[in-house]
N, C-alpha and C positions, 0 to 999 in steps of 0.2 A: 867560739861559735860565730861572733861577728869576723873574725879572718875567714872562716869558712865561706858563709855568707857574699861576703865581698869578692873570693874566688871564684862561687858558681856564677855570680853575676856578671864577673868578666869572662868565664870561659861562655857564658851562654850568649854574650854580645859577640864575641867573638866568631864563636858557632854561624851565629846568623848572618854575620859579613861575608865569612867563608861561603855560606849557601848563597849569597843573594850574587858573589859576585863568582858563582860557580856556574847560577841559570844564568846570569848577563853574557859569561864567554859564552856560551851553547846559543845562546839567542842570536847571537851578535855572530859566530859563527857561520848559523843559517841563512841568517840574512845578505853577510857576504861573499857566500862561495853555496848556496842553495842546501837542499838536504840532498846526502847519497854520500858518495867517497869523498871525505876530507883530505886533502893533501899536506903535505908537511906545510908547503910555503901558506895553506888557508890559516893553519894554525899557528904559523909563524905573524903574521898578519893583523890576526884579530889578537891576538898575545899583545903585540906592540901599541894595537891601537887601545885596546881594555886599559893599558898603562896610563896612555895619555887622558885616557878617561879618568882615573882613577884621582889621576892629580887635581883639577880642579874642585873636585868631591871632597877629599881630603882640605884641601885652603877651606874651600867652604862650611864643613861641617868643625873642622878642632881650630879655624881662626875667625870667620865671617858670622857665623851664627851663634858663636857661645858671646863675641864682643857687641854686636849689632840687632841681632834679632830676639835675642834673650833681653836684651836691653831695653826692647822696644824703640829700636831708631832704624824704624822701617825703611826710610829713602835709604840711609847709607846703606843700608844692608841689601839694596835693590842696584844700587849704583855700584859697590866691589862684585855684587854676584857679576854682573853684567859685563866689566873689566874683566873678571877672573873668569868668564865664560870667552869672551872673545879673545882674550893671552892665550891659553892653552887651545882656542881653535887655529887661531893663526900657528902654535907650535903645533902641531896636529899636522897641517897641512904644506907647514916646512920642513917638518921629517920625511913625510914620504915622498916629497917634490925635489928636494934639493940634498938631504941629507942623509937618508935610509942606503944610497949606492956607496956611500964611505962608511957605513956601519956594516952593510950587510952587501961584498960585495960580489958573493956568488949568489945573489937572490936578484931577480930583476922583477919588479911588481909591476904589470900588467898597466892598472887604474887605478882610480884613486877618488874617494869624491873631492866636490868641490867645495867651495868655504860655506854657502848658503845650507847645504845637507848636513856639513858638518856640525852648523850652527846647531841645527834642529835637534843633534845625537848629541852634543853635550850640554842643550837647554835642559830635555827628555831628563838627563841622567843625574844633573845639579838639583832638579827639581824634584825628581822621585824618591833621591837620596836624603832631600831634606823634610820632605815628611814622612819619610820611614822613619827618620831621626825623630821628627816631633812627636809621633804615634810612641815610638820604645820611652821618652820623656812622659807625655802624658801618664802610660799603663804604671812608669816608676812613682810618680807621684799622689796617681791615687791608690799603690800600694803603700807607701811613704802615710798617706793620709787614713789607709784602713787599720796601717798599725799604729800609728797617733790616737786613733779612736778608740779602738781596742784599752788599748795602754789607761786614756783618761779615764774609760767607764772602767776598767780595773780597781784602779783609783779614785775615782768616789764610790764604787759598791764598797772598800774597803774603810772609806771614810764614813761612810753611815753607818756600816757595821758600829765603828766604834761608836759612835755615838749612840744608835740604837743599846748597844750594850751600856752605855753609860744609863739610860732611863731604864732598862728592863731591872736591873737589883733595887735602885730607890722605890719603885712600883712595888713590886714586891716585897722592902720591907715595909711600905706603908699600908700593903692588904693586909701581911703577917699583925701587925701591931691590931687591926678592928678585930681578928678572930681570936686576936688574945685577950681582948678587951671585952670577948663574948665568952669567952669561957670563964673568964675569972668571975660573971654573972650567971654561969651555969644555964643562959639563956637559951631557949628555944630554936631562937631562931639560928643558930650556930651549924648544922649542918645545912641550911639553905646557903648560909653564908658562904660553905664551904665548897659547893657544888658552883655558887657563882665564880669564885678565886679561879675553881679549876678550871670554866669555861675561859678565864682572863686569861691564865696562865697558856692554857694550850694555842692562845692566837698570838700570844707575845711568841710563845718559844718555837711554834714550827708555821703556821702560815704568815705571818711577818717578816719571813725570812726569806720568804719567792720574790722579792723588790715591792713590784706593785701589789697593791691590793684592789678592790672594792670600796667606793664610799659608803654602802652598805656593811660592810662589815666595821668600819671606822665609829656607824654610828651605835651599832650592835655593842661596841668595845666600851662606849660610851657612857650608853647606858648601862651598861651590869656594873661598871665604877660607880656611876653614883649608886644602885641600889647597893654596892656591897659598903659603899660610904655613908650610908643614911643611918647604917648602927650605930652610928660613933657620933652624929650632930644632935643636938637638941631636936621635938619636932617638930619646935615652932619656923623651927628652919626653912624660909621658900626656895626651893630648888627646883628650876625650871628647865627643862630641857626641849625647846621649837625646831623641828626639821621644817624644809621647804624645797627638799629636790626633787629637782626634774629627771635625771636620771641616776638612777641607784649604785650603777655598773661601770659608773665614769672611776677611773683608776687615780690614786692616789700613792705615795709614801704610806708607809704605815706609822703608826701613833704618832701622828705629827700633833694632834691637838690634847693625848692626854695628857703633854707635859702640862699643856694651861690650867686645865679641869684639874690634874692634881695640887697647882702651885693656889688655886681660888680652894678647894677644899683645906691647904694646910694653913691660908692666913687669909680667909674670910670667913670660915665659920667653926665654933666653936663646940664643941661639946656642954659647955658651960656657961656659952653664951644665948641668948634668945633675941629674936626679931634682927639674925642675921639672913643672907638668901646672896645665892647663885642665879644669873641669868645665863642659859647658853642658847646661840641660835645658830643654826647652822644651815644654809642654803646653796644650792647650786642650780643655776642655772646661763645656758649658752656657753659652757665648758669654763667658767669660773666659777671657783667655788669660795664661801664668804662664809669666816667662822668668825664668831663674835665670842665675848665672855665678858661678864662685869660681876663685883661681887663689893662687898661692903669690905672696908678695914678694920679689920678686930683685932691683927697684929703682922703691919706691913714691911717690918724692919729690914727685911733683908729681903724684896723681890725679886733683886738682880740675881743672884744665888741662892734659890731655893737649895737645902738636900745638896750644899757639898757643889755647887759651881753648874748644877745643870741647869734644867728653866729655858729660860727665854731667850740664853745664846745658844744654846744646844738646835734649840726651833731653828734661830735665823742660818746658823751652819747649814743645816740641811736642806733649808727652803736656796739658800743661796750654792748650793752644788748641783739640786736637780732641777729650780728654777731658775735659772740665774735671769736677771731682766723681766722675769714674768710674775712675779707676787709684789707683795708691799704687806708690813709686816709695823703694826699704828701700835704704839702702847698711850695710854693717859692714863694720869693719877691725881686725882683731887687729894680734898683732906678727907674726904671722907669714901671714896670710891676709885675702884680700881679697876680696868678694863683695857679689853685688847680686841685690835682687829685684826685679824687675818684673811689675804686675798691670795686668792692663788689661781691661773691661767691654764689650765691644763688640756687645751685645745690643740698644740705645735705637739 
């Protein structure tokens, strides 16, 4: 596929040289011998001259411009054109003056310009040649740079898949375990429970999956976790949940903040403990958005690796793919409290 590739791009450079220096002879034609009946010796003529054209173009474009102007070593590169422009004028004007009746010596050419017009037709033709050259350079580059883009966003939608997939099962078996823990109570409240599971489930497994979301729905996600987690704590338990956005519809990652609220329900409050409590706040405003959480230690042993290595690196992976340079990501841990800040930019 890339030999292919690299074949249409040479024939297609190719192509275009053939065409450009196909209108140059016609143009160059007209110019020298008018439009109407072209004679052999017009076309003999402008043939030889197109040649001498052709040479300075050539030094210029595959020796001058790839070692000096790519370089950025603008003078040299102004100082060879300038030599390579006045060499091949001065051969220009020794071919047809001095040396064209020993190449060619049943043709007798009439005229001829002079060195000053000639000057102007090989300035014209160094110069138009090298920014056709820079124009086909630029269009390769920012095709070069649309498939680089391409390719990376491949590469992180694939990257957050995975990780996405790493928190969707642990979630799941953490809802499955409250609804087992209501039936074995033969409790009441067990088909609400279960009607909220399914609303959790249907935004993990199919709109979570369209990349962005809604900070509205982030915080909709939110909240049905804690109520489907409230069956399972004590209920002295204070769990607080404070929004402050400004707007609803600003787009985010999706569950970028259940991994917290699930890791502050698995080792801040207990079902068997009382006067434990979750704080979350969650606020956006001027397109940064600021998720806080703090919760009491009731069993903080292993933070780092919640559930099997997910948690808090699994967050910074994916904050650090789609924000890179634009969040900040604070954890602190007293002896007796635990807490995290999340910022995130999503204004660019």
């Amino acid at each position: 596929m890339k030999k292919r590739t690299f074949t249409f791009r040479i024939a297609g450079k190719l192509l275009a040289q053939l065409l450009f220096w196909t209108v140059a002879y016609f143009v160059l034609l007209n110019i020298f011998s008018g439009p109407g009946q072209w004679k052999k010796i017009d076309h003999l003529y402008t043939s030889i001259f197109l040649v001498t054209l052709l040479m300075p173009v050539t030094v210029n474009l595959w020796f001058i411009v790839p070692r000096f102007l790519n370089r950025k070593k603008y003078s040299l590169f102004a100082l060879l054109n300038g030599v390579n422009i006045l060499a091949f004028t001065f051969f220009n004007q020794l071919l047809f003056d001095k040396l064209i009746d020993y190449v060619l010596p049943d043709y007798y050419f009439i005229s001829y310009y002079e060195y000053t017009d000639l000057l102007k037709f090989f300035f014209a033709f160094v110069t138009l040649t090298t920014l056709l050259h820079l124009s086909w350079e630029w269009f390769r580059l920012q095709e070069t740079r649309h498939k680089m883009a391409i390719l990376e966003k491949e590469k992180i939608d694939a990257e957050l898949k995975a990780f996405t997939n790493q928190v969707n099962p642990h979630f799941l078996f953490n809802s499955l375990t409250v609804l087992y823990s209501l039936s074995l109570k033969s409790s009441p409240e067990t088909p609400g429970a279960i009607i909220k599971l399914s609303d959790i489930l249907r935004y993990v497994i199919y709109e979570s999956s369209v990349g962005m979301v809604p900070l509205a729905s982030e915080v909709s996600l939110i909240n049905n976790y804690i109520t489907l987690q409230r069956h399972r704590v004590d209920d002295s338990a204070r769990i607080e949940f404070k929004t402050e956005i400004e707007d609803e519809d600003v787009r985010i990652i999706p569950m970028l903040f259940l991994p917290l609220v699930e890791n502050s329900f698995k080792h801040g409050v207990k079902s068997d403990v009382s006067g434990t409590f979750i704080h979350i706040v969650l606020q956006s405003a001027d397109g940064v958005i600021t998720f806080r959480i703090g919760n009491n230690k009731s069993d903080m042993a292993s933070v780092e690796k919640p559930a099997g290595g997910i948690g808090l690196k699994n967050i910074q992976h994916r904050l650090a793919l789609v924000y890179p340079g634009r969040h900040s990501f604070e954890v602190n841990e007293s002896e007796k409290m635990f807490s995290v800040e999340l910022k995130v930019d999503v204004k660019a």
